[in-house]
C-alpha positions in Angstrom: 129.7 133.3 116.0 126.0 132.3 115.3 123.6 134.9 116.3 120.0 134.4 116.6 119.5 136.5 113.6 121.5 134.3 111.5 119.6 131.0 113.1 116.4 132.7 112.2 117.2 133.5 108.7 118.5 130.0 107.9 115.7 128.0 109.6 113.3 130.7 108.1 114.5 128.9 104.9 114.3 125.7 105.4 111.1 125.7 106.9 110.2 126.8 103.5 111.7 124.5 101.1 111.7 121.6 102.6 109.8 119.5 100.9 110.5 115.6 99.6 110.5 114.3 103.2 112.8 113.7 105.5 115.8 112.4 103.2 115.4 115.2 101.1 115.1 117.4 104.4 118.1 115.8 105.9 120.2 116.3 102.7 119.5 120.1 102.7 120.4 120.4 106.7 123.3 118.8 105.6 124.7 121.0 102.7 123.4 124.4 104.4 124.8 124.1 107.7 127.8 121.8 107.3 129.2 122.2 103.8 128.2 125.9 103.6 127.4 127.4 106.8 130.2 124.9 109.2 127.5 125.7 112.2 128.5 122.0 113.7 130.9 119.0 112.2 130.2 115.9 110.0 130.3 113.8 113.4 128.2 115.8 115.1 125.7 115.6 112.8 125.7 112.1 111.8 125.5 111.4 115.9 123.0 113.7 116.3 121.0 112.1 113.3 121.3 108.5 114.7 120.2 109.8 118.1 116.9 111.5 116.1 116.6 108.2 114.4 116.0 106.3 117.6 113.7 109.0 119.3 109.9 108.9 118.1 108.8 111.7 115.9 109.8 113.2 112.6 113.9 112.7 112.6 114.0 115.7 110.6 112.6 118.4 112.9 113.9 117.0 115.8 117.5 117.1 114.2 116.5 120.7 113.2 115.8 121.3 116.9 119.1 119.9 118.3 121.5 122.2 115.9 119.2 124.8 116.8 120.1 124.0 120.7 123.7 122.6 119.7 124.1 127.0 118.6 121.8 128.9 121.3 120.6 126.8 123.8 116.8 126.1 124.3 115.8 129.2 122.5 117.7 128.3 119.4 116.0 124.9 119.9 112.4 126.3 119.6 113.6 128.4 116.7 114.5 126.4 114.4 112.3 123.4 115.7 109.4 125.9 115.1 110.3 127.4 111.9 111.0 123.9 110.7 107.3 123.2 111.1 105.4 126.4 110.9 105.1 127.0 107.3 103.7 123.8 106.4 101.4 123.9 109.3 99.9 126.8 108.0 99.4 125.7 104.8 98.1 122.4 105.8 95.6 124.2 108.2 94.5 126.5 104.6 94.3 123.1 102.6 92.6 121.1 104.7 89.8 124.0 105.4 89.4 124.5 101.9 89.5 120.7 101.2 86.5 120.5 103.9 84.1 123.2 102.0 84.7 122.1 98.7 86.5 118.4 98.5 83.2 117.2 97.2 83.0 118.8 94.2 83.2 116.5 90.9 86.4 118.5 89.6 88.2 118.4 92.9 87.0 114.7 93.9 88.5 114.0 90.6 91.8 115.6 91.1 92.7 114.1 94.5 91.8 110.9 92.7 95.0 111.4 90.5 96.8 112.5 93.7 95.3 109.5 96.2 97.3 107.4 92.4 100.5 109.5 92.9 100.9 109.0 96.6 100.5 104.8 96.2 104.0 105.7 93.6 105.8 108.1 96.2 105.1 105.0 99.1 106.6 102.6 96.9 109.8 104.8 96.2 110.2 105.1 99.7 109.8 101.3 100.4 112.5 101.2 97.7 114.6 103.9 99.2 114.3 102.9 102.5 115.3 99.2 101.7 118.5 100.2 100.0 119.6 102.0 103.2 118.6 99.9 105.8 119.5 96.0 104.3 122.9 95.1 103.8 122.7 92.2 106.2 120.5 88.3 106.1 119.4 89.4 109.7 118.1 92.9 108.5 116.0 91.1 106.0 115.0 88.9 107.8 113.6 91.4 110.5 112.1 93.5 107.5 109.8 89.9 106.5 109.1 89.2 110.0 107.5 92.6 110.5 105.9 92.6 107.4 104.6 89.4 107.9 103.1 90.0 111.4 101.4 93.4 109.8 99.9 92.1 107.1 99.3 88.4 107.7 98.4 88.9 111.5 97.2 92.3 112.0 99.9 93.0 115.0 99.8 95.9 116.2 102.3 98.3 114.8 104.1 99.5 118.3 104.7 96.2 119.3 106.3 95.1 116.1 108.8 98.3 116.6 109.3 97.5 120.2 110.2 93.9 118.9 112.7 94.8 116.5 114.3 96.9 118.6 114.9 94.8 121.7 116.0 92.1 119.6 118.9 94.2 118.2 119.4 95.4 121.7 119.8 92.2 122.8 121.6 90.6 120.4 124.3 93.6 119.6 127.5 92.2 120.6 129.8 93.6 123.3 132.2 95.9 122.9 134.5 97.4 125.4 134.7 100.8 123.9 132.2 102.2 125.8 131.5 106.2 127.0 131.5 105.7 130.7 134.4 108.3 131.2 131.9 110.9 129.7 130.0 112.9 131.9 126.2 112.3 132.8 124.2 115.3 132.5 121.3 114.2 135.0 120.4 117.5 136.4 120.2 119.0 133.0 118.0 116.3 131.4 116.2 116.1 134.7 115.4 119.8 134.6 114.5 119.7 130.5 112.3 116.5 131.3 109.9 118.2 134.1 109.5 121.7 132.1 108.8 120.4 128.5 106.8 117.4 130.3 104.6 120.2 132.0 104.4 122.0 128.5 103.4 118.8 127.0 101.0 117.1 129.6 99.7 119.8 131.4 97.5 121.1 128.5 96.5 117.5 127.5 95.3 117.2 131.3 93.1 120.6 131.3 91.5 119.8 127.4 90.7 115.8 129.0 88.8 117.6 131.9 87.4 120.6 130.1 87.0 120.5 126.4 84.4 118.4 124.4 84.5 115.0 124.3 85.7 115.0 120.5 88.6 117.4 121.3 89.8 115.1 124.2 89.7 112.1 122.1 91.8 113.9 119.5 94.4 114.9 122.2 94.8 111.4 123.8 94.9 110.4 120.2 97.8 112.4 119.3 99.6 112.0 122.3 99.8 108.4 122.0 100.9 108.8 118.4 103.9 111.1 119.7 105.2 108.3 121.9 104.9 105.6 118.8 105.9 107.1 115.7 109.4 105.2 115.7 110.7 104.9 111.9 109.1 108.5 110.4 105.3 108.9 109.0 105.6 106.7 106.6 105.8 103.7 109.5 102.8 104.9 111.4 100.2 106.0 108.8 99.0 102.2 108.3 98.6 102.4 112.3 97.2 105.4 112.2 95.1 105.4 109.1 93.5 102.3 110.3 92.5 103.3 113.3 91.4 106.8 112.6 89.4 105.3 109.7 88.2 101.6 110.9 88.0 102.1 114.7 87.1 106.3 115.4 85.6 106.8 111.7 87.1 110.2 111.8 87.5 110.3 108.1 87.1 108.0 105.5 89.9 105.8 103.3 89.9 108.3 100.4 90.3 111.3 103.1 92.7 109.6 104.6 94.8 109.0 101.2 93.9 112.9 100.4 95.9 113.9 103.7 98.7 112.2 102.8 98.6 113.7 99.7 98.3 117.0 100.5 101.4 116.4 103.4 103.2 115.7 100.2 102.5 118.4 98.1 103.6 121.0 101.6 106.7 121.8 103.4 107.5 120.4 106.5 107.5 117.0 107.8 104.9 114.3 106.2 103.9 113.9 110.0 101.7 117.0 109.2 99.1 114.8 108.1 97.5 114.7 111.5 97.0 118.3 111.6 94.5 117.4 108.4 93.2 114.9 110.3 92.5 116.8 113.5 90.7 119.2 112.1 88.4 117.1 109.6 87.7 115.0 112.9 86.6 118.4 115.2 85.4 120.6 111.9 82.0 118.2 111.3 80.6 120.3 114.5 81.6 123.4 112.7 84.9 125.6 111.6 86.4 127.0 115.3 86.0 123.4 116.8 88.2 122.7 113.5 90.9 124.5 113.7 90.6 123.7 117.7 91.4 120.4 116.4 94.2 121.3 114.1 95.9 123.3 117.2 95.3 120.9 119.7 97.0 118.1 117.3 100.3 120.2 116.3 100.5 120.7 120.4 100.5 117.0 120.9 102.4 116.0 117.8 105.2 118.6 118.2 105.6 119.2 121.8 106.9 116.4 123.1 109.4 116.4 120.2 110.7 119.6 122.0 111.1 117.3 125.2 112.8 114.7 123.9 115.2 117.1 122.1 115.8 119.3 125.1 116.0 116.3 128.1 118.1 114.0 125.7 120.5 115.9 123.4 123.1 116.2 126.5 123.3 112.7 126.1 123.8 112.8 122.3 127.9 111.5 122.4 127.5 108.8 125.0 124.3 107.3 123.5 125.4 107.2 120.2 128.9 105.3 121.0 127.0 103.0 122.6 126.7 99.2 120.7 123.7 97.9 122.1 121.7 101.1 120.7 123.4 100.8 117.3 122.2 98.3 117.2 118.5 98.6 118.5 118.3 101.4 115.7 119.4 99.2 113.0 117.1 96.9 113.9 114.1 99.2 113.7 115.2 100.6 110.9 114.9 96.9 108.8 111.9 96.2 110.7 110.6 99.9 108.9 111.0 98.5 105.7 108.4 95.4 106.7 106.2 98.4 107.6 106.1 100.2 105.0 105.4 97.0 102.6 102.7 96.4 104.5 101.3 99.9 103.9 102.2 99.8 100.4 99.7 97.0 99.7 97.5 98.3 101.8 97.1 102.0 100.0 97.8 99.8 96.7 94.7 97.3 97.3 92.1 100.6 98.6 93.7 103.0 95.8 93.1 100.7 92.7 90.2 98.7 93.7 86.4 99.7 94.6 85.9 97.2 97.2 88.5 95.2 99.7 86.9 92.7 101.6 88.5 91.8 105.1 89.3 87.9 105.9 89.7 86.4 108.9 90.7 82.9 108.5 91.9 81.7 112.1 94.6 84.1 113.5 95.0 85.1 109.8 93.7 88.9 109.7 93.8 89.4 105.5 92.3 91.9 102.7 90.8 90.5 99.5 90.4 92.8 96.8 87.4 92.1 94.4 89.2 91.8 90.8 86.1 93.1 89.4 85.9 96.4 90.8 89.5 97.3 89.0 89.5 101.2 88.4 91.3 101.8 85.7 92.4 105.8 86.2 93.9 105.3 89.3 95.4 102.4 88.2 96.8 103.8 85.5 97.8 106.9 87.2 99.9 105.0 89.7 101.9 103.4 87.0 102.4 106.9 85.2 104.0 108.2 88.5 105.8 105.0 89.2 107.5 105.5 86.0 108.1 109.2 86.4 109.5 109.1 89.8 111.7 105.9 89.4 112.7 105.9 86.2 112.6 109.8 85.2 113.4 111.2 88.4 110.9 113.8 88.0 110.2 116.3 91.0 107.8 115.3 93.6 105.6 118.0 92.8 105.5 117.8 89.2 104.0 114.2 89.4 101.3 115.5 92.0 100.1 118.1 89.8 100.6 116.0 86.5 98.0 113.4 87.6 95.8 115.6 89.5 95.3 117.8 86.4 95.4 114.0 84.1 92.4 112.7 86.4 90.7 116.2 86.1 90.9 116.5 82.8 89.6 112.7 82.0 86.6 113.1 84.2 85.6 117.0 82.8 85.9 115.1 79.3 
């Protein structure tokens, strides 16, 4: 018997050290609560997983959330969903406050250069991760160049690629006659889950859209959207968002942006923390309460409808994941996040090592052109350095971080 003690402790835990992103998150879940702990099977965890993977959000927590509901019901499912994300929420919150006082001195602009150089490696091992895992078929490569190629070549926009891939796998799954239609349908219980954790989510997004300042509205519409889109993990939405928070809203600039990510890195907790960074950069320019107001309203908009999905869908976890057609829609995605993530690899790779990218529009052709001339040579040079380490050496995550942000402080205090 599981008590909420014990759920507490573990998640406690893990909510600590989980750094390295959601594989590495996964992978300790894995050997803490099925090898050691035996809180819930091999099959129900690789079901519950796939059902994560086709929900939007970070897979991680959400999985998190389920084992926590899976042991102790809805309250078990806020615990561990909450502990999963608290501690790097916190710590992202301190970061990004300090990062807003002082980011602009010499020695610390010079250290997130080396980290904005280690990030474009740790994007690059996750392209090559990713790939591994999701092609082993002609058609999953070929999905993974068809959504690179609309991203990158055509500028389309990111949900629609995801939707794309996934209906065609829908679509084209083949039938099988093995389906769960003898399992019960849990409609009241999912109905139920989907108007109180809708209300938790929506209400509060209604009352700041009538009430608060414009910027805080704009950040809560913002985030919500991104709740309902972020289908592969962060890495699939940051061009998306990164983009848009940069080019369109001008919320923060490229090398902010690249210093969020970077500092998401270097925390526990999922990657998609990087929004609470950029909420509260986006409120903090009219001063530190409408900040962190920013930072709380983002984690409510990020996070809560993770709780809804959870909560109104995990009845259905055994008859969704026997079913074909979803298989299938989830494999699809999962090659058309590889084309993603390409596409955001060149992209940090083209801002990270060159001083000026030119945008080209040549018909429906939506390109960059980086000027060879304005080559910088450190974070070039940084980028290989942590290529090397992480690829070749498989040096911890961390220890890259800190090796080029101390490198690049070093080179420019000498």
């Amino acid at each position: 018997m599981t008590t909420l003690p014990d759920l507490t402790r573990a998640f406690a835990r893990i909510g600590i050290l989980s750094f390295g992103g959601p594989a590495a998150q996964i992978a300790m879940m894995h050997r803490e609560l099925v090898d050691e702990k035996h809180w819930v099977t091999e099959e129900e965890y690789l079901s519950a997983l796939s059902f994560c993977m086709l929900l939007p959000g970070p897979e991680a927590m959400q999985l998190a959330t389920w084992i926590g509901w899976r042991k102790h019901g809805t309250i078990g499912g806020l615990i561990a969903g909450g502990l999963f994300v608290l501690p790097g929420a916190l710590i992202v919150l301190a970061l990004s406050m300090i990062y807003a006082a002082w980011g602009t001195l010499p020695l610390v602009a010079a250290m997130f250069t080396g980290i904005q150089a280690a990030v474009l490696a740790v994007v690059i091992e996750a392209l090559l991760r990713v790939s591994k895992r999701a092609l082993k078929a002609r058609a999953q490569w070929i999905t993974a160049a068809l959504a690179f190629a609309a991203l990158f070549f055509f500028a389309a926009p990111f949900p629609v690629v995801i939707l794309a891939a996934g209906l065609w796998g829908f679509f084209t799954a083949k039938s099988n006659s093995s389906t769960t239609t003898a399992m019960p349908t849990p409609w009241a219980e999912s109905l139920r889950a989907t108007a109180i954790w809708g209300a938790v989510w929506l209400v509060p997004l209604a009352l700041i859209v009538l009430f608060a300042p414009a910027i805080l509205a704009d950040i809560a519409l913002f985030f919500s959207k991104l709740a309902m889109l972020t289908f592969g993990g962060a890495y699939a939405v940051l061009t998306w968002m990164a983009q848009d928070v940069v080019q369109q809203k001008q919320w923060l600039t490229l090398p902010q942006m690249i210093d969020g990510l970077g500092l998401a890195e270097t925390t526990p907790g999922p990657l998609i923390l990087v929004t609470e960074f950029v909420g509260y950069l986006a409120a903090a320019k009219q001063g530190i309460a409408m900040g962190l107001a920013g930072a709380l309203i983002t984690l409510w908009m990020t996070f809560a409808p993770c709780f809804l999905w959870i909560f109104a869908g995990a009845p259905w976890i055994e008859r969704l994941t026997h079913a074909p057609r979803l298989s299938q829609a989830l494999k699809s995605i999962t090659a058309a996040v590889v084309g993603v993530i390409a596409n955001l690899s060149l992209w940090f790779a083209a801002h990270v090592i060159f001083a000026s990218v030119t945008p080209l529009s040549l018909g429906p052709l939506q390109l960059i052109w980086p000027d060879p001339t304005s080559l910088k040579a450190l974070p070039t040079a940084l980028a290989g350095i942590a290529a090397y380490l992480l690829l070749r050496r498989h040096w911890p995550l961390l220890g890259v971080l800190a090796l080029c942000a101390i490198t690049s402080a070093a080179v420019a205090a000498f």
